[in-house]
C-alpha positions as CSV (number, residue, x, y, z in Angstrom):
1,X,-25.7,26.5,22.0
2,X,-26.5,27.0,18.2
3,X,-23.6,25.4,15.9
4,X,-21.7,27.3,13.6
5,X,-22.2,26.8,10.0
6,X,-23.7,23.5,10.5
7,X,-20.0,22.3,11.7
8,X,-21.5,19.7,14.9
9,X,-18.6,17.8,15.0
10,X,-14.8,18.5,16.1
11,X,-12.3,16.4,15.3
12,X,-9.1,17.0,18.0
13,X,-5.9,15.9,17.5
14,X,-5.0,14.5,20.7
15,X,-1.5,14.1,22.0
16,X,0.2,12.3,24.8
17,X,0.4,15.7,26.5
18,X,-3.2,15.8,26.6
19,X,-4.6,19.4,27.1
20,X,-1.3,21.4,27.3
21,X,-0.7,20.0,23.7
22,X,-3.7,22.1,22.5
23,X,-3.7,25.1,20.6
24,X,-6.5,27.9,22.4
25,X,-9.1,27.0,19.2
26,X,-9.0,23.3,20.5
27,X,-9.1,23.6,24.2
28,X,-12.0,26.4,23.6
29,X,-13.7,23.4,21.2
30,X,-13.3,20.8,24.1
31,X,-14.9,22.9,26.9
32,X,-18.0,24.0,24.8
33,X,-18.1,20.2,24.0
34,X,-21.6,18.5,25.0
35,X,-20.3,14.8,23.9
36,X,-16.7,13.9,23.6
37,X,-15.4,10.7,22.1
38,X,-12.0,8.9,22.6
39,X,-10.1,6.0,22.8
40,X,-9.6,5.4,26.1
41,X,-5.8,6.0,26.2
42,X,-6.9,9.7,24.7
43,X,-10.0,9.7,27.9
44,X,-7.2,9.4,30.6
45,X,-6.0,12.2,29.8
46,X,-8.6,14.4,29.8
47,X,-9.6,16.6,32.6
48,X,-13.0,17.1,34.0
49,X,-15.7,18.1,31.4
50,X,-19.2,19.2,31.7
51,X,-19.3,17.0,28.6
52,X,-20.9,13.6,28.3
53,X,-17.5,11.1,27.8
54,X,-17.8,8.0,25.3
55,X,-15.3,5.6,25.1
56,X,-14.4,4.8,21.4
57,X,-15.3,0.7,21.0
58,X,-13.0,-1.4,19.2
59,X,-13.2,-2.2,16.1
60,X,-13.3,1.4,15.1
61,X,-16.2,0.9,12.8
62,X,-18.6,0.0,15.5
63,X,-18.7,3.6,16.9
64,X,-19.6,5.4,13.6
65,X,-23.4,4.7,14.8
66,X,-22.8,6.0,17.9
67,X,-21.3,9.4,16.5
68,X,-23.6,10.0,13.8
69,X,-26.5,9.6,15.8
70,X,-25.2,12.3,18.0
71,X,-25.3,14.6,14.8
72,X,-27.4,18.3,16.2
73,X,-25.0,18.4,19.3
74,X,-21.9,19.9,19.9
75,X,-19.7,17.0,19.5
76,X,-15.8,16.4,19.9
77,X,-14.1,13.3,18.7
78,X,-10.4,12.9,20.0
79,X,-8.0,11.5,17.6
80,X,-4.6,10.8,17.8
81,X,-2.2,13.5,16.5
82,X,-3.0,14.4,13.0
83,X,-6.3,13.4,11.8
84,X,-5.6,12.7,8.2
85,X,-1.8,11.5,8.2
86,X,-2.5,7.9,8.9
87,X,-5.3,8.7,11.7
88,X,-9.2,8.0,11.9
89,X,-10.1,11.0,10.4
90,X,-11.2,9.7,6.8
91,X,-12.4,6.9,8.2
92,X,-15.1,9.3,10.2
93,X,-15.7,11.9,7.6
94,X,-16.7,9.6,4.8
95,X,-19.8,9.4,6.6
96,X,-20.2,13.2,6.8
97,X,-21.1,16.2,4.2
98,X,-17.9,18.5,4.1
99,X,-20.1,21.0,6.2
100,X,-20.5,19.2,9.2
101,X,-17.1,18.8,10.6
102,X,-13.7,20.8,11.2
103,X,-10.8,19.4,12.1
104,X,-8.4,20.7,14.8
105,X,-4.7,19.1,14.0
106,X,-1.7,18.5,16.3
107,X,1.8,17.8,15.5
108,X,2.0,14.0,13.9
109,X,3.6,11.5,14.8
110,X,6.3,11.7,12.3
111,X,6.6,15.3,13.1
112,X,7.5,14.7,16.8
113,X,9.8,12.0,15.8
114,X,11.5,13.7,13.1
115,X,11.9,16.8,15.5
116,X,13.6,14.3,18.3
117,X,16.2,12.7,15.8
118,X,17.0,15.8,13.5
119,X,15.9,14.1,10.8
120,X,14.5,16.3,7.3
121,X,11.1,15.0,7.8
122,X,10.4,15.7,3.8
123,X,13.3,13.0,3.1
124,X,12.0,10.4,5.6
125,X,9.2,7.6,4.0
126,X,6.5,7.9,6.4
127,X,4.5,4.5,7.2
128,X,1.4,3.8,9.0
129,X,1.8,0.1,9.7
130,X,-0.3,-0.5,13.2
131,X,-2.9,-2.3,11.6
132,X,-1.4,-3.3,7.9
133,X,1.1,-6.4,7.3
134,X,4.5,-5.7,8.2
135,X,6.3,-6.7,5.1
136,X,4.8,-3.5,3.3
137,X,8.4,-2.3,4.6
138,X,9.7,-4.2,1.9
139,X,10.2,-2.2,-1.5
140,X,11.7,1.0,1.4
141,X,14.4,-1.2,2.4
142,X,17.1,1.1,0.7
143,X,20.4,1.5,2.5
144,X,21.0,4.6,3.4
145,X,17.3,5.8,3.6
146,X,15.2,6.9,6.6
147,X,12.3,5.2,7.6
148,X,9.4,6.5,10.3
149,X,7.1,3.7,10.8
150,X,3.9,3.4,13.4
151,X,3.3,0.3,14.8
152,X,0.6,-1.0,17.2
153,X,2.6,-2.3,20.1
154,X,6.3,-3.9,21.9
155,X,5.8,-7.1,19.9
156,X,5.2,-5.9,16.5
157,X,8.6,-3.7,17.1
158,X,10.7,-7.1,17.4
159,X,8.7,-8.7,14.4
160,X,9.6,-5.2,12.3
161,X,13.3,-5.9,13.9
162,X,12.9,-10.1,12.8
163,X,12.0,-9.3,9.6
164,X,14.5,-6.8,8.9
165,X,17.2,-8.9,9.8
166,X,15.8,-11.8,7.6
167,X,15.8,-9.8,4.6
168,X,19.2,-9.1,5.0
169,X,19.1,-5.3,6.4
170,X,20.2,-6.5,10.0
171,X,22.9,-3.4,10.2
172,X,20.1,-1.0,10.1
173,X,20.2,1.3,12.9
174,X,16.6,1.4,14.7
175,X,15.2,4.0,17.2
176,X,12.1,2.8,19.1
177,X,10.1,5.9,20.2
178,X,7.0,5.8,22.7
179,X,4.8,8.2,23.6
180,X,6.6,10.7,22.2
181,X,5.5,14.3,23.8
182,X,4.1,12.9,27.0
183,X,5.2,12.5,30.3
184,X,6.1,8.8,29.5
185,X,8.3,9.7,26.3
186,X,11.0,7.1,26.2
187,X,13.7,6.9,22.7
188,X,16.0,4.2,22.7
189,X,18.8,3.6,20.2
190,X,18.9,-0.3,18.9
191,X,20.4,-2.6,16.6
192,X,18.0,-4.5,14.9
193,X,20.2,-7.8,15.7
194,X,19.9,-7.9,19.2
195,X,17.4,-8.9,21.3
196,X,15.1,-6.2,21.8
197,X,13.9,-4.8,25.5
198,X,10.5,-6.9,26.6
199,X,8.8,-3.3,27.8
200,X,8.2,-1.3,24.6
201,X,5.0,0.0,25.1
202,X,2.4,1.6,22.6
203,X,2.1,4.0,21.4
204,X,5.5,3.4,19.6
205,X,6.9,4.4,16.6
206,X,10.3,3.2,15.1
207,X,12.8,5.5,12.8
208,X,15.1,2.8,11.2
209,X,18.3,4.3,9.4
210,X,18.7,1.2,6.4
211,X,22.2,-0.5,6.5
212,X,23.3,-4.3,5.2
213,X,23.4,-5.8,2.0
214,X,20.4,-7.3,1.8
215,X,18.8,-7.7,-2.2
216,X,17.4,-4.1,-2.2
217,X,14.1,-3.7,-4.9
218,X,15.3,-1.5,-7.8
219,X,13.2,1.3,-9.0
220,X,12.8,0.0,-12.6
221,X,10.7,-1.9,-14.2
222,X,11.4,-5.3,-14.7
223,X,12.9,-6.9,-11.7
224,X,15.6,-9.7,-11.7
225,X,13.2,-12.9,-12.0
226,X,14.6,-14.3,-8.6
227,X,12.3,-11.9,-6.4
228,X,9.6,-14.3,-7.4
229,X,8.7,-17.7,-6.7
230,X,7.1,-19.1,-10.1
231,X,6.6,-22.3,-12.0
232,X,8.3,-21.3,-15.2
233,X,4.8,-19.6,-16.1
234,X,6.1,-15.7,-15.5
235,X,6.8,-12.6,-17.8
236,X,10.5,-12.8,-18.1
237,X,12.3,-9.7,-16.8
238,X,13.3,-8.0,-20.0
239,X,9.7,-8.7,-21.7
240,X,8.4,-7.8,-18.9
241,X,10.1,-4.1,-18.2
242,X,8.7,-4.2,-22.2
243,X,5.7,-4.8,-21.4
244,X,5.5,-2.3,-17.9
245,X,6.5,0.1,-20.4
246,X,3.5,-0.3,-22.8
247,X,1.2,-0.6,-19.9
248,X,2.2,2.9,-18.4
249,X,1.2,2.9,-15.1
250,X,-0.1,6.1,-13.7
251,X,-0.9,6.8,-10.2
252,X,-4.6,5.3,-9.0
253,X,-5.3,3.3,-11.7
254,X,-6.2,-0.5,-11.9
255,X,-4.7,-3.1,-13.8
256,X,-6.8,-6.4,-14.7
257,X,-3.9,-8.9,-15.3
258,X,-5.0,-11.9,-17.2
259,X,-3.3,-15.3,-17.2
260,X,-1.5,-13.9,-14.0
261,X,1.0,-16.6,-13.1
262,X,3.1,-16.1,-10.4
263,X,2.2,-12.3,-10.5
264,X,5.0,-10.9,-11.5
265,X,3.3,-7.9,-14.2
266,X,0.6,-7.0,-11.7
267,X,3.0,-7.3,-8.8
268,X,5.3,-4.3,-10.5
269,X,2.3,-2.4,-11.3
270,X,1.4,-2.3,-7.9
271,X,5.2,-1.3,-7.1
272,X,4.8,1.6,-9.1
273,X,2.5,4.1,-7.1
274,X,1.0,3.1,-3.7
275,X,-2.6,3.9,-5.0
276,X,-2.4,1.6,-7.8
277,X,-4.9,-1.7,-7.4
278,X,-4.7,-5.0,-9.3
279,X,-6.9,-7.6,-10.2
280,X,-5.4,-11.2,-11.5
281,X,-7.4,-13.7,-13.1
282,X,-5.4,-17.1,-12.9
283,X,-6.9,-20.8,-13.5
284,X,-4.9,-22.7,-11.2
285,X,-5.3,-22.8,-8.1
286,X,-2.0,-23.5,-6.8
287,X,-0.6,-20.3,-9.2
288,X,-3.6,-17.9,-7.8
289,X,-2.0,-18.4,-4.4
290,X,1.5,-18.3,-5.5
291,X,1.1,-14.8,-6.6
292,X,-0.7,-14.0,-3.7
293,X,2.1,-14.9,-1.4
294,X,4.9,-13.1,-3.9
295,X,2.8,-10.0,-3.5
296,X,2.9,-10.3,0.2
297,X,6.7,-10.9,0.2
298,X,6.8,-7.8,-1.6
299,X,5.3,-5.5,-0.2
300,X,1.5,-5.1,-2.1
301,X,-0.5,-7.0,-0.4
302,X,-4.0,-5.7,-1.5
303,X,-3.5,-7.6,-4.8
304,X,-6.3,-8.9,-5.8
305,X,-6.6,-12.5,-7.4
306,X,-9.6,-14.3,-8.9
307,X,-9.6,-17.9,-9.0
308,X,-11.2,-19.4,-12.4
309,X,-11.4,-18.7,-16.0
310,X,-11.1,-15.1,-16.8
311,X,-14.3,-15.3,-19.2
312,X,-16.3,-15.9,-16.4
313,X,-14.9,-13.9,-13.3
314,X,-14.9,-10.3,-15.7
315,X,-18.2,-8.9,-14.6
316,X,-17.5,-8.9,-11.0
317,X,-14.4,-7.2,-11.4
318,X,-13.9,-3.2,-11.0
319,X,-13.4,-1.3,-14.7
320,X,-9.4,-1.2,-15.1
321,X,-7.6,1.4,-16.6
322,X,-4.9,-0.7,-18.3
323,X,-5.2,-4.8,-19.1
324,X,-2.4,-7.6,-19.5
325,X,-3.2,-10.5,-21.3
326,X,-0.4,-13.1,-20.3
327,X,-2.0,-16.4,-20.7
328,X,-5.1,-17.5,-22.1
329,X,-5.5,-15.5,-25.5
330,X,-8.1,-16.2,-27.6
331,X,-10.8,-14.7,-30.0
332,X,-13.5,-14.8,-27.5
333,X,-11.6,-13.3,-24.6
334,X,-10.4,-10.2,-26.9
335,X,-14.3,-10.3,-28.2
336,X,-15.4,-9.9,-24.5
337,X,-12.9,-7.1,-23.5
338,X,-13.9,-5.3,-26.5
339,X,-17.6,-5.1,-24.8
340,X,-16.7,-4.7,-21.3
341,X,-14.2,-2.1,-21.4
342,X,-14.6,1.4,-20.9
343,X,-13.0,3.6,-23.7
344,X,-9.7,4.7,-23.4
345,X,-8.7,1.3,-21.6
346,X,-5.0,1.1,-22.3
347,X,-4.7,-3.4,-23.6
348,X,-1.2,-5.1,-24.1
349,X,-1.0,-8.6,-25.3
350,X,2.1,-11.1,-25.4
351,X,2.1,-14.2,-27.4
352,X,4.8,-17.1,-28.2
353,X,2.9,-19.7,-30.1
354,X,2.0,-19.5,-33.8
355,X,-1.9,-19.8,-33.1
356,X,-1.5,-17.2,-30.9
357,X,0.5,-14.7,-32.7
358,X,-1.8,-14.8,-36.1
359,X,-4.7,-14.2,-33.9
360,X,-2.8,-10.9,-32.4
361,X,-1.9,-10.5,-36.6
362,X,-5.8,-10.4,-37.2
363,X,-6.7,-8.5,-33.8
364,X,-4.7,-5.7,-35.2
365,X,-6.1,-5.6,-38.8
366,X,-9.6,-5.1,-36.6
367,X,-8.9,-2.8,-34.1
368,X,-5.4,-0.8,-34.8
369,X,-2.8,-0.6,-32.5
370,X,1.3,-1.6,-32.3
371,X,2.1,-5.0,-33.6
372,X,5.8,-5.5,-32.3
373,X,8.1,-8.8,-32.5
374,X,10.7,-9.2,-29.5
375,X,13.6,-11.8,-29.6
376,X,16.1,-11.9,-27.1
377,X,19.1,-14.3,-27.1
378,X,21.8,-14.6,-24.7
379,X,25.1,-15.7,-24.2
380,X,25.8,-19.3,-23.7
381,X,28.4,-22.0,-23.8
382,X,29.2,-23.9,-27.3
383,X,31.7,-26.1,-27.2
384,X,34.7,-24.6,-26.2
385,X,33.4,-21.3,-26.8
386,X,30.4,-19.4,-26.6
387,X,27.5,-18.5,-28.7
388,X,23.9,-16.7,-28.6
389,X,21.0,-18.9,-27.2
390,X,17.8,-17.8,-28.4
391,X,14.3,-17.7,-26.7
392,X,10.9,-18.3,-28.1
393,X,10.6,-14.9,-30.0
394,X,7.0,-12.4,-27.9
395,X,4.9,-11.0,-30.1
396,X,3.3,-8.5,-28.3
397,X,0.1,-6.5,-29.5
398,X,-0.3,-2.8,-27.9
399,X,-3.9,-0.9,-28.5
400,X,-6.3,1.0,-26.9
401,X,-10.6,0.2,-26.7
């Protein structure tokens, strides 16, 4: 059977319902099939084929061999739900030239769930956690919002439901939903305190309405300093919403934080658009994994940390859009930058010691730039009374290469 415009391969959102799920284009797609591939909890449900059937290997990445050297036949790759909301379809056509595939979508997930609890599905923060760490929940946990989360099975529902409740969001309301839109659909209303059922079975997907007064993240830059474990050696929160502020994060970009510390300025940047990436260069040891572990407990763990002088680690490290220098100024570092990166690179610089801050002095002379002197004092006791305690004044030095 000759292959229209070169399209060889289907990809199927597949359903719990199996075939009565499908619209007419993808049940006329499945029976012209010559190969079809699935998981096999998407294979059970299939009915008989003239088609060749391929069970789907885990990992994932081990069949893309097997698919692609099917290319020339009439193939159909069954996917769960929606290919390209959280499912396997990018991870298939990035192999593939845009004219070699269609895809064939079924209601989501999020959909179905949305649909079961009346929820405004455009209002609801949509996560695909079955195979990412659990505590990226952590800058949604907003009282009063609606969460829709996937997860891979029963036990990683009552570690959601643990962690929750250690956070301080035990009140929320949760919803465990499994195999929603098949004959096995099951929706239980729970409390994230008790002790949940042992027979959750995937698929499952939880909604969880947030309630408790746990220490929500705000929205603004500069978070209270307590959200982080640190040393002493992190951005204060007021120069640090300063320094956010000159750093002007934009969705997809990629900040190289220098002198990172306990992670604090990368950690926000992060916070700011879920496509954002990081890179930290930080000395110590001890620090490097400290702001690994306060990304984590936040919520962005895919920040990347470097362990070593920043000199050194620069030229394995992607182009960024925007740099921090935080710790470790000095002539040859700014020298180096200067080289490296690409034009347009957005470069903020704080200082507190007098070496320091004539360097930034001179750095701006050479290449332009803000020049700008922050000192912050705050109330304290004196005596009896009370009186303004100063810090070490920031100067902080704002440019572009």
């Amino acid at each position: 059977m000759e292959l229209a415009d070169g399209a060889w391969l289907t990809i199927i959102g597949w359903g719990e319902s199996g075939t009565a799920g499908l619209t007419a284009a993808s049940r006329r797609e499945l029976d012209a099939a010559e190969v079809v591939f699935g998981a096999r909890r998407h294979l059970r449900l299939l009915p008989e084929l003239a088609a060749e059937i391929r069970e789907w290997p885990v990992p994932f990445s081990e069949g893309i061999p097997w698919l692609l050297a099917e290319r020339g036949r009439r193939v159909v790759m069954l996917v769960s739900n929606d290919p390209f909301w959280f499912g396997a379809g990018t991870s298939i056509t990035r192999y593939l030239e845009w004219h070699e595939w269609q895809a064939l979508p079924a209601p989501s997930t999020f959909s179905l769930a949305a649909a079961r609890l009346g929820w405004p599905l455009e209002r609801c923060c949509c996560l695909g956690l079955h195979a990412r760490p659990l505590t990226r929940l952590r800058p949604h946990l907003q009282p009063g919002q609606k969460l829709l989360v996937l997860l891979r099975d029963g036990a990683a529902v009552a570690e959601l439901s643990a962690l929750i409740t250690r956070l301080g969001f035990g009140d929320s309301t949760l919803t465990v939903l499994e195999a929603l839109g098949g004959a096995q659909e099951r929706v239980r209303e729970l409390s994230a305190q008790v002790l949940l059922p042992a027979d959750i079975a995937h698929p499952v997907a939880v909604a969880i309405e947030v309630a408790g007064d746990g220490p929500a993240l705000p929205r603004a830059s500069g978070l209270p300093d307590h959200f982080f474990e640190h040393d002493g050696q992190i951005t204060k929160q007021a120069v640090r919403a300063l320094t956010l502020c000159a750093l002007a994060p934009k969705p997809g970009e990629r900040l190289w934080d220098i002198g990172t510390g306990s992670g604090s300025v990368a950690i926000e940047w992060l916070l700011a658009h879920p496509d954002n990436r990081a890179t930290g260069f930080e000395q110590n040891g001890e620090r490097a994994a400290r702001a690994r572990r306060n990304a984590e407990q936040l919520g962005v763990d895919w920040l990347e940390v470097k362990e070593g002088a920043a000199l050194e680690l620069l030229g394995d490290a992607e182009p960024p859009d925007a740099v921090f220098i935080g710790g470790g100024l000095s002539q040859a570092l700014l020298d180096a930058l200067w080289q490296r990166l690409p034009a347009g690179t957005r470069v903020v610089a704080n200082a507190v010691t007098l070496e320091s801050e004539a360097l930034l002095a001179h750095w701006q002379r050479v290449a332009g730039g803000e020049l700008l002197r922050i000192e912050l004092a705050s109330a304290a006791p004196l005596g009896a009374k009370r009186g303004w305690k100063a810090s070490y004044p920031i100067v902080q030095w704002r440019g572009v290469r």
